[in-house]
C-alpha positions as CSV (number, residue, x, y, z in Angstrom):
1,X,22.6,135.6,35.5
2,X,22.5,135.7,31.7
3,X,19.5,135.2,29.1
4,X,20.0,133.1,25.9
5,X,17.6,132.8,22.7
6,X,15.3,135.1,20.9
7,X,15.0,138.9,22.6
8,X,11.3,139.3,23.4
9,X,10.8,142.3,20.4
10,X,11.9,139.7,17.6
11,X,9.2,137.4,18.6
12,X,6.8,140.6,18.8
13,X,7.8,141.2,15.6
14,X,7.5,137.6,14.1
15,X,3.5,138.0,15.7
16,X,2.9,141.1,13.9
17,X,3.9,139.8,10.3
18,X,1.8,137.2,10.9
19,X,-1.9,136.7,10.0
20,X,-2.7,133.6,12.1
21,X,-0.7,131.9,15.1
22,X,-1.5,128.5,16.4
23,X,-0.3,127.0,19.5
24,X,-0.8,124.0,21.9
25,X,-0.5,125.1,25.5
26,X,1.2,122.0,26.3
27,X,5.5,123.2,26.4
28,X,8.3,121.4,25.3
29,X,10.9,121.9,27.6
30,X,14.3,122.2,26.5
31,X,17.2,119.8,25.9
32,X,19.7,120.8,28.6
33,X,23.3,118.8,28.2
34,X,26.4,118.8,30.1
35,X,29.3,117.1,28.2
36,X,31.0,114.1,29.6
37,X,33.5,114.1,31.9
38,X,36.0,112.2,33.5
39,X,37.0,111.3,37.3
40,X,40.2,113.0,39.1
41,X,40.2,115.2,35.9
42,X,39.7,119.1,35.4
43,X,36.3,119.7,34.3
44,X,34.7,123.0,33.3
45,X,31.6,123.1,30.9
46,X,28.9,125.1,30.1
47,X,24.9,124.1,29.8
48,X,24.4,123.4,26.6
49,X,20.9,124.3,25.2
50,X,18.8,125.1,21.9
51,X,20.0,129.2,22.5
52,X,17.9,129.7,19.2
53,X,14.9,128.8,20.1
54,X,14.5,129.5,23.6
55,X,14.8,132.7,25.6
56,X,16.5,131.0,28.9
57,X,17.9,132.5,31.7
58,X,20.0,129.9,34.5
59,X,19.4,130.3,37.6
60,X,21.1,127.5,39.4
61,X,22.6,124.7,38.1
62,X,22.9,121.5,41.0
63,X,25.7,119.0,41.1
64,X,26.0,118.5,44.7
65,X,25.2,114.7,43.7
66,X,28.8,114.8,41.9
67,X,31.2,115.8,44.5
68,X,34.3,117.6,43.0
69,X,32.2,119.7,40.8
70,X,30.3,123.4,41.2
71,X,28.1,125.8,39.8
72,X,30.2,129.3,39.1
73,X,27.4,132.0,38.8
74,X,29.6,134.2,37.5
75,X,30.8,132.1,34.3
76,X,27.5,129.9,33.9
77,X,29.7,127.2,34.0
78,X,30.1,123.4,35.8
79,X,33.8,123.7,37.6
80,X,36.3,121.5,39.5
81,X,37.4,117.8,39.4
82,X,34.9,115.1,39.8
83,X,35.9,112.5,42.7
84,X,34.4,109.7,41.0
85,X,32.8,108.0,38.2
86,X,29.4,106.8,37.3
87,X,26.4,108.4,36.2
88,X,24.7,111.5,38.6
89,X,21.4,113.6,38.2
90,X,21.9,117.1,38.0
91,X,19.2,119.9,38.6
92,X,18.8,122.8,36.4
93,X,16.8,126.1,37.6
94,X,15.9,128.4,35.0
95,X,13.4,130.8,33.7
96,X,11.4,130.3,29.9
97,X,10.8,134.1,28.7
98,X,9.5,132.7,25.6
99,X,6.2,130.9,24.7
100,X,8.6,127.8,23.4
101,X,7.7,125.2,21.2
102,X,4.3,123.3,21.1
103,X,3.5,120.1,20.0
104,X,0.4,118.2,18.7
105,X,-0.2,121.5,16.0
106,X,-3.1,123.5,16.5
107,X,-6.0,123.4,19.2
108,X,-9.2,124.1,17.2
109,X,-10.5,127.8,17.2
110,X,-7.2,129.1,18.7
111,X,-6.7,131.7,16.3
112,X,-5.8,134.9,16.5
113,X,-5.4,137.7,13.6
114,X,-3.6,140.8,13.5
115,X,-6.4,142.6,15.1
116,X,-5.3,141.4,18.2
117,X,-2.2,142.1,18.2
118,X,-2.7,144.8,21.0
119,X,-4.1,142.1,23.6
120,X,-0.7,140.2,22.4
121,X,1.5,143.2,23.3
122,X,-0.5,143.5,26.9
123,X,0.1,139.9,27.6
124,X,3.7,140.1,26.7
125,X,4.1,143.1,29.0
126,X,2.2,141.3,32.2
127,X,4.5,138.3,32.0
128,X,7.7,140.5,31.6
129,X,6.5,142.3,35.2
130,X,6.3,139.0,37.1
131,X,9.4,137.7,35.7
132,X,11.2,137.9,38.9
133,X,8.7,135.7,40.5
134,X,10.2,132.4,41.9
135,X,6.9,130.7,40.6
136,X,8.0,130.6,37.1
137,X,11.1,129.2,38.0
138,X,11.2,125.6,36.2
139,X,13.5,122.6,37.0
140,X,15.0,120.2,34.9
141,X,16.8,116.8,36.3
142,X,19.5,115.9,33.3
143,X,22.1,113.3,33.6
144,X,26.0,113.8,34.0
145,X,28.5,110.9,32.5
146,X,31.7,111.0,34.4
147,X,34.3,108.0,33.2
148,X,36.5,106.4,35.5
149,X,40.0,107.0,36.4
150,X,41.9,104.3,34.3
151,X,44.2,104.2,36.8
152,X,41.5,103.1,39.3
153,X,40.8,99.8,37.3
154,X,44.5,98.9,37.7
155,X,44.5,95.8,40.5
156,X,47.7,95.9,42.7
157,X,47.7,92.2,43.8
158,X,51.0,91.5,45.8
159,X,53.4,88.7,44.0
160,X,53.8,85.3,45.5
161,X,56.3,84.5,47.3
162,X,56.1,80.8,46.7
163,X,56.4,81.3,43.1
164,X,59.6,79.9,41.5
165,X,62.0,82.7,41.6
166,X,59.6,85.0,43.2
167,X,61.5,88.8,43.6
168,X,60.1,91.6,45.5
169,X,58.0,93.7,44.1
170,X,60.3,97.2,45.0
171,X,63.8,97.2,45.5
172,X,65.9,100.1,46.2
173,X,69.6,100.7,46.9
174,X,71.7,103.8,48.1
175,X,75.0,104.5,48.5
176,X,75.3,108.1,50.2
177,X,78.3,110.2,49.7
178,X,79.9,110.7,53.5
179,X,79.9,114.3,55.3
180,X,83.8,113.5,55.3
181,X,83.7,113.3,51.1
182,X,81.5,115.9,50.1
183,X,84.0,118.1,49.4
184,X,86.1,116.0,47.1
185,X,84.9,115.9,43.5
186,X,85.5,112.4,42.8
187,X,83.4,110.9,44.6
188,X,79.1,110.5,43.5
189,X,76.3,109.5,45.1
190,X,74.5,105.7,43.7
191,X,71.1,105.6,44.1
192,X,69.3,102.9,42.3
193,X,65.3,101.6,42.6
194,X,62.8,99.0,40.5
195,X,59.3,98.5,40.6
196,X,56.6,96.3,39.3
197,X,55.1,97.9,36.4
198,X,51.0,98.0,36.7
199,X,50.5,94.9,34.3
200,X,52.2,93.0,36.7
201,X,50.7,94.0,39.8
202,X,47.4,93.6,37.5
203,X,48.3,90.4,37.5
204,X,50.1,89.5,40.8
205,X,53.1,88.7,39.1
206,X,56.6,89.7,39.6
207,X,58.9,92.0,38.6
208,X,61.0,91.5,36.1
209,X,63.8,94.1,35.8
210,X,67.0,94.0,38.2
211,X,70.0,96.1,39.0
212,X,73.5,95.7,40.8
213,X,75.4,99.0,42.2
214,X,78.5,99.2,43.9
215,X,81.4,101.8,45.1
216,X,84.3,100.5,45.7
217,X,86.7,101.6,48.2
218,X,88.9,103.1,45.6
219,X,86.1,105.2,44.4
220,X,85.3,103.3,41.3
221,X,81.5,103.3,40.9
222,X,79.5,100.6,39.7
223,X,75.9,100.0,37.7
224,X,74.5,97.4,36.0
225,X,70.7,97.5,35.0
226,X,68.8,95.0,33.4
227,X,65.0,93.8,31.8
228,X,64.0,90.4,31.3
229,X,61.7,89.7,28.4
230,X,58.1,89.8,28.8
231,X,57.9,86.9,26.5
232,X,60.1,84.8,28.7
233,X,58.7,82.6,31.1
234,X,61.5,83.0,33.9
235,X,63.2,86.3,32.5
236,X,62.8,87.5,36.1
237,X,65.5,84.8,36.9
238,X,67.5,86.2,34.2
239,X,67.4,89.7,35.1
240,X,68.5,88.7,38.5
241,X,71.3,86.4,37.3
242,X,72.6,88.6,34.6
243,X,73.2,91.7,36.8
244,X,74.3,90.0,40.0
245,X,77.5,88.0,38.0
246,X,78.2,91.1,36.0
247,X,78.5,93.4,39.3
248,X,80.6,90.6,40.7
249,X,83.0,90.1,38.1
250,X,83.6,94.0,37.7
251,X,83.6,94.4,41.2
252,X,86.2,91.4,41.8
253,X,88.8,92.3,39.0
254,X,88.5,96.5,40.1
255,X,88.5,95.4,44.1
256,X,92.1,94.3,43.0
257,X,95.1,96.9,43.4
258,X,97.7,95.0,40.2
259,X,94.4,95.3,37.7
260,X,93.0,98.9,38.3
261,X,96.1,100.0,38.9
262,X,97.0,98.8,35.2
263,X,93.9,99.8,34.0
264,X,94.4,103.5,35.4
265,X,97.5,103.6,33.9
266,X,96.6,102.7,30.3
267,X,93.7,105.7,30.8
268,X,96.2,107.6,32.3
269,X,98.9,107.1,29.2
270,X,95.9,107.8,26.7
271,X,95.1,110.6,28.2
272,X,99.0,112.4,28.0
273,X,98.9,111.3,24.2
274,X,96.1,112.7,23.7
275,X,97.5,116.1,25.9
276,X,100.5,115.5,23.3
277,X,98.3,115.4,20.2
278,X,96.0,118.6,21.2
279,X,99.2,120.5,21.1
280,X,101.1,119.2,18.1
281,X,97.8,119.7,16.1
282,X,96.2,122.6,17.6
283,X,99.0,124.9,19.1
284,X,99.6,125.8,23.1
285,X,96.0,128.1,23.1
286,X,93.8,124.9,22.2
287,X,95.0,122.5,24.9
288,X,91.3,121.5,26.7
289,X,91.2,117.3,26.2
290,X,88.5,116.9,29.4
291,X,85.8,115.4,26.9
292,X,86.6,113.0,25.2
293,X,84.3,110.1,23.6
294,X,85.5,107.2,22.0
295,X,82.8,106.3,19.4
296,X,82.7,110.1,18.0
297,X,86.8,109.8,17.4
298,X,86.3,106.4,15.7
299,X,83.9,107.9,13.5
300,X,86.2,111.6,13.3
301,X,88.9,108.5,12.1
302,X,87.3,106.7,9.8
303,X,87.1,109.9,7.2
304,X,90.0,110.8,8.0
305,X,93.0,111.5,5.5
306,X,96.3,109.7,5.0
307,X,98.3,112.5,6.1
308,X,95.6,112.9,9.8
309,X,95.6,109.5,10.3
310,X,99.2,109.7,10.8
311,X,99.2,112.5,13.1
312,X,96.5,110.6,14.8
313,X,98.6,107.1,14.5
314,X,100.1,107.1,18.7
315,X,96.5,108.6,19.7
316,X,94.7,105.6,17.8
317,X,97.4,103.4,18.9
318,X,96.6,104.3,22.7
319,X,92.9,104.0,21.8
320,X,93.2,100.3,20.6
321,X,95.0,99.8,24.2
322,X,91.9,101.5,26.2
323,X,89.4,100.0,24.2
324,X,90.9,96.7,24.6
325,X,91.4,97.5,29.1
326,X,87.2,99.1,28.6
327,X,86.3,95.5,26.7
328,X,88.1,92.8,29.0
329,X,86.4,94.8,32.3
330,X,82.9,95.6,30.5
331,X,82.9,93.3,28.0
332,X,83.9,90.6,30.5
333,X,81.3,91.8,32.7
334,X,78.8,90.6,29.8
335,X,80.2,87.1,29.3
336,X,80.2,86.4,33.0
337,X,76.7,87.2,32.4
338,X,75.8,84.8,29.8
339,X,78.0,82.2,31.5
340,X,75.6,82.5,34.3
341,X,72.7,81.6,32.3
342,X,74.4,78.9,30.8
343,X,75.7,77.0,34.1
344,X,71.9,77.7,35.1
345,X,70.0,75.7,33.2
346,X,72.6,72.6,33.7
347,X,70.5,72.8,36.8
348,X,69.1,70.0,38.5
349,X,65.9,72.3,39.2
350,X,66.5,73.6,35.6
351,X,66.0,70.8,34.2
352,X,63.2,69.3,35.9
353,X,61.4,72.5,35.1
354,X,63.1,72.6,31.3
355,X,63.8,75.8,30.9
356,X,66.5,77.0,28.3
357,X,68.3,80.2,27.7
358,X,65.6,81.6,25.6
359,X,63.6,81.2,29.0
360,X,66.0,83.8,30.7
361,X,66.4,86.2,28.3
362,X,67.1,89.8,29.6
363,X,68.5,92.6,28.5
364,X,71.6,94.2,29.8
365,X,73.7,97.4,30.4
366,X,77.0,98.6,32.3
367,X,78.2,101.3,33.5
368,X,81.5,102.3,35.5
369,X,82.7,105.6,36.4
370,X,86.2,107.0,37.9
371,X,87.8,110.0,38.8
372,X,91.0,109.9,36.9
373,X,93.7,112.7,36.0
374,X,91.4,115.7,36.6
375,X,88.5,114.3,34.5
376,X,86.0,111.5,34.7
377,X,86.6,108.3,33.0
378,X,83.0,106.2,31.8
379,X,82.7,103.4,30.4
380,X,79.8,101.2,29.1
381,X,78.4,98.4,27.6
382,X,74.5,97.6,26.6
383,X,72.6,95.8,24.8
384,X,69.0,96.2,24.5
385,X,66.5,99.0,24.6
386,X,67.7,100.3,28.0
387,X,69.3,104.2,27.8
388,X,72.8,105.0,29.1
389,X,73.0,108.6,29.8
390,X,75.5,111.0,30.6
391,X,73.9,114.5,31.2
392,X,75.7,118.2,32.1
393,X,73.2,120.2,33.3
394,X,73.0,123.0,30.5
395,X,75.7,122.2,28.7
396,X,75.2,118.5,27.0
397,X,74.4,115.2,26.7
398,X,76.6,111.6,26.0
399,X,74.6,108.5,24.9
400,X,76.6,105.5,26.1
401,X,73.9,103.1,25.1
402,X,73.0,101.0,21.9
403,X,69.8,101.3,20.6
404,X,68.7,97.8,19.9
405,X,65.2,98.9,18.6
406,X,63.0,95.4,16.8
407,X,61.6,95.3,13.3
408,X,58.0,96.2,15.3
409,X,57.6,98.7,17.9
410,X,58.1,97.0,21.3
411,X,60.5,94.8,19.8
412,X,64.5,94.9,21.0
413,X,67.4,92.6,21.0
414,X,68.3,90.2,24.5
415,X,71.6,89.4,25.5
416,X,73.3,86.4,24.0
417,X,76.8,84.8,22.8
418,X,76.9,86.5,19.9
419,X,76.2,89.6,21.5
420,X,80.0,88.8,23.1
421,X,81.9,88.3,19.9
422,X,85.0,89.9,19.6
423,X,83.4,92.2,16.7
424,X,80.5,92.7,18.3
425,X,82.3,93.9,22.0
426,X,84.4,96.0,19.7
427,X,81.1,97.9,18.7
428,X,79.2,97.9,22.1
429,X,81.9,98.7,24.4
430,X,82.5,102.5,24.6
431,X,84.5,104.9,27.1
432,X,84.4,108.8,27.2
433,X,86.4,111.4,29.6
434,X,84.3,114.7,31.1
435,X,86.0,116.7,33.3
436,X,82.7,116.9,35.2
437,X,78.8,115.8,35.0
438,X,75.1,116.3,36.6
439,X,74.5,112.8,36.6
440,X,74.8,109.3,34.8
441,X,71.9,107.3,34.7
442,X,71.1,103.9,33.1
443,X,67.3,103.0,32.9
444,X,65.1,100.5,31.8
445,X,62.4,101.5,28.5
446,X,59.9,100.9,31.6
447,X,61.6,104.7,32.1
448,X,63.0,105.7,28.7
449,X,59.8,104.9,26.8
450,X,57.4,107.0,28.5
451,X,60.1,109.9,29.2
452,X,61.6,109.9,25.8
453,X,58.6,108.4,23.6
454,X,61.1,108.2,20.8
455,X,64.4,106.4,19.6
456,X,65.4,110.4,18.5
457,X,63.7,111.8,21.7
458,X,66.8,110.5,23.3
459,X,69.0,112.4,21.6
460,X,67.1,115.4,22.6
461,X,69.0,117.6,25.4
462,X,65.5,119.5,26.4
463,X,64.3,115.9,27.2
464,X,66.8,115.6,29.8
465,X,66.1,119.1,31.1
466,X,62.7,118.0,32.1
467,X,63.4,114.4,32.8
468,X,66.2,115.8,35.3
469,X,64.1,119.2,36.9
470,X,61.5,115.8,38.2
471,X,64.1,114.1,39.4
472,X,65.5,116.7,41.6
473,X,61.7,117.7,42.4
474,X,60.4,114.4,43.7
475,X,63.6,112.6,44.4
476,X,66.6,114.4,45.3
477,X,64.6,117.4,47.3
478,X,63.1,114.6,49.5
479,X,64.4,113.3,52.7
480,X,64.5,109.4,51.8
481,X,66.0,109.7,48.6
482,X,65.0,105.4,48.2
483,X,61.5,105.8,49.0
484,X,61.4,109.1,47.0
485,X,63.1,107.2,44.3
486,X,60.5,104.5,44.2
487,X,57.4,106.5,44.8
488,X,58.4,108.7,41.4
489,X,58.9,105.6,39.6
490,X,55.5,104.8,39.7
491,X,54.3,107.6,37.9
492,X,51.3,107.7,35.2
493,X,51.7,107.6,31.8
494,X,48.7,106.6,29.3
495,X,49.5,103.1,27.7
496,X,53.3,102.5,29.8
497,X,52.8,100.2,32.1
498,X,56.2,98.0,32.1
499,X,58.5,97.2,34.6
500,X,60.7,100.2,35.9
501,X,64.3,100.1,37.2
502,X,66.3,103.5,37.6
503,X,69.9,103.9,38.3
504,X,71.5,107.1,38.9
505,X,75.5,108.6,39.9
506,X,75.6,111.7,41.0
């Protein structure tokens, strides 16, 4: 137990230097607080009291009324979580070792002089030898504010199903990597989920973000994630259009043996020029081309001198032809896309209902990934504020995305035709070898916005540290990696409440 307020000899003290001392017997009793707290939240606080004026000592303090919480008689102090909100009445027990405050002033003819003083000092003794008795103990009932979980005053209404273009409200997708494959490096695990964000299910509305994934039998790997706009009234339809005719046209061109095969063969020629070039420039001891991205050698060439760009002039030359192969699959991927949304709303049941492109907008992005020549070959499109991210476990990070960020926060840019303009494909489409990776994943700002909280936050290899130690946590190191998936989706963030769709290779 501890004592707070004036030690008994001070206030002897005070009495001696004074002549007269009035008093009321009538005790003010003391203004015992507990600060605030909120529900499903650590809590520890001490009593607060006037300390100056009062000699206290706690005894007790009850809070069985608020279940989560207890007294620690060791600290003084109010411990644990409260279980819920509301208001509750907690008891305090204490002792008053001091003659307190009085009100009203003065009772007439209570005085007493100096001359008394040793009467005083008896008194003062006597009360000090029955201070262990329970009968001075003194209660106080004082009230205890705990706020309410904000996530308990989310609604989860389920979405119609009779609403035009309803979705479900989770999706997930897996493709496992067989016991027969696991010990051949070019082939990754897909693993993809969505689910409604809270101001959906707040509403019962649905979801709005989609996603395709594929592998192919000859081990290409295939994602395509995308978000309609909350602004638009059927962007759900969007979403789903957008992502299903891009994963189809990728998946029908690559499914064919004369067009990978020529595609493999234009990575495989770039990648012996650029074998050839590491040598010529560098000498036999500098040799390593397995990283490779194509945005950072446009830049490298761009600054580059007369005399490097001709050393570089077969390497560029093979580049143009890559970029060109990366821009007719991914690129084409993206107008198949848009062409879906146009054929859409020449509709019958699109034009009862008139919607219009703007109605669908979405954002998009692509992603496909192959083992080719010792090293992995990526490539990507996006447009949007979705993140394209190719992580190495402790040793980097590649961007593949284009950070379409809006004059306002919140703001981004949806997928339209002039988003599939020949200059404009040039700039979104981008490829990049590794001779190996952690994982690539492609997310929604449902994901990237509470993870990342910044455009530069992306950029940020720690981020991905983190981001990827709670994936492995609460997805990988679980038996149903879908479920798992999903259930980590859903995880709390103050003021993020979108949509979320996460697509992962590994």
């Amino acid at each position: 137990m501890a004592i707070y307020g004036k030690p008994a000899s001070e206030e002897k003290k005070e009495l001696e230097n004074s002549s007269v001392l009035t008093f009321n017997t009538k005790r003010i009793t003391p203004d015992f607080r507990l600060l605030n707290g909120k529900q499903n939240e650590p809590y520890c606080q001490e009593l607060i009291f006037d300390t100056e004026n009062y000699l206290i000592e706690i005894i007790d303090i009850n809070v069985t009324s608020c279940a989560g919480l207890a007294f620690d008689a060791d600290s003084l102090k109010v411990m644990g979580s409260p279980l819920h909100n509301g208001e509750f009445d907690i008891v305090v027990t204490y002792y008053d070792k001091n003659d307190g405050f009085y009100e009203n002033g003065p009772l007439e003819n209570s005085v007493i002089d100096n001359q008394n003083n040793a009467s005083i000092e008896q008194e003062s003794a006597h009360s000090e030898s029955i201070l262990s008795d329970t009968d001075l103990y003194k209660t106080s009932v004082i009230k205890l504010y705990i706020n309410p979980d904000p996530r308990n005053l989310w609604q989860n209404l389920p979405s119609n199903p009779a609403d035009d273009y309803y979705k479900p409200d989770t999706v997930t997708k897996l493709f496992k990597v067989l016991d027969s494959d696991k010990s051949k490096n070019f082939v990754k695990t897909l693993l993809a989920a969505r689910i409604r964000g809270r101001s959906h299910a707040h509403n019962g509305t649905c979801c709005d973000d989609d996603f395709f994934i594929n592998r192919l039998q000859n081990n290409w790997h295939l994602t395509v994630v995308a978000d309609g706009a909350g602004s638009a009234l059927f962007s759900r339809k969007g979403s789903a259009l957008a992502t299903y005719e891009a994963g189809c046209s990728l998946t029908d061109k690559l499914e064919k043996s004369s067009y990978s095969n020529r595609l493999e063969m234009v990575v495989t020629n770039f990648i012996k020029q650029l074998s050839l070039n590491a040598k010529t420039e560098y000498g036999e001891e500098n040799t390593n081309t397995a990283y490779w991205h194509s945005k950072e050698f446009e830049n490298e060439f761009s600054s580059t001198s007369n005399d490097e760009a001709k050393l570089s002039g077969k390497l560029t030359l093979e580049h143009n032809l890559l970029l060109d192969e990366v821009i007719e699959l991914v690129g084409g991927a993206a107008k198949a896309a848009i062409a879906s949304h146009e054929r859409f709303i020449t509709t019958p049941e699109a034009k009862i209902n008139n919607i219009t492109l703007q109605d669908l907008s979405t954002t998009l992005m692509i992603v496909i990934s192959k083992y080719i020549e010792g090293r992995w070959f990526i490539a990507s499109f996006s447009v949007g504020d979705g993140v394209i991210g190719v992580f190495s476990e402790g040793q980097g990070l590649q961007i593949l995305s284009s950070q379409d960020g809006g004059e306002f926060a919140g703001q981004t840019h949806f997928l339209t035709e002039e988003h599939i303009l020949p200059e404009s494909l040039r700039l979104r489409c981008q490829y990049m070898f590794i001779e190996e990776y952690t994982a690539i994943l492609a997310m929604t700002d449902g994901v990237s916005d509470p993870i990342f909280e910044t455009d530069n936050m992306i950029y940020d290899l720690s981020k991905w540290e983190s981001f990827w130690s709670e994936i492995q946590a609460n997805v990988l190191n679980q038996a149903e990696l879908e479920f798992a998936l999903a259930k980590y989706l859903n995880f709390w963030s103050k003021g993020h409440h979108d949509d979320r769709t996460l697509a992962l290779q590994f």
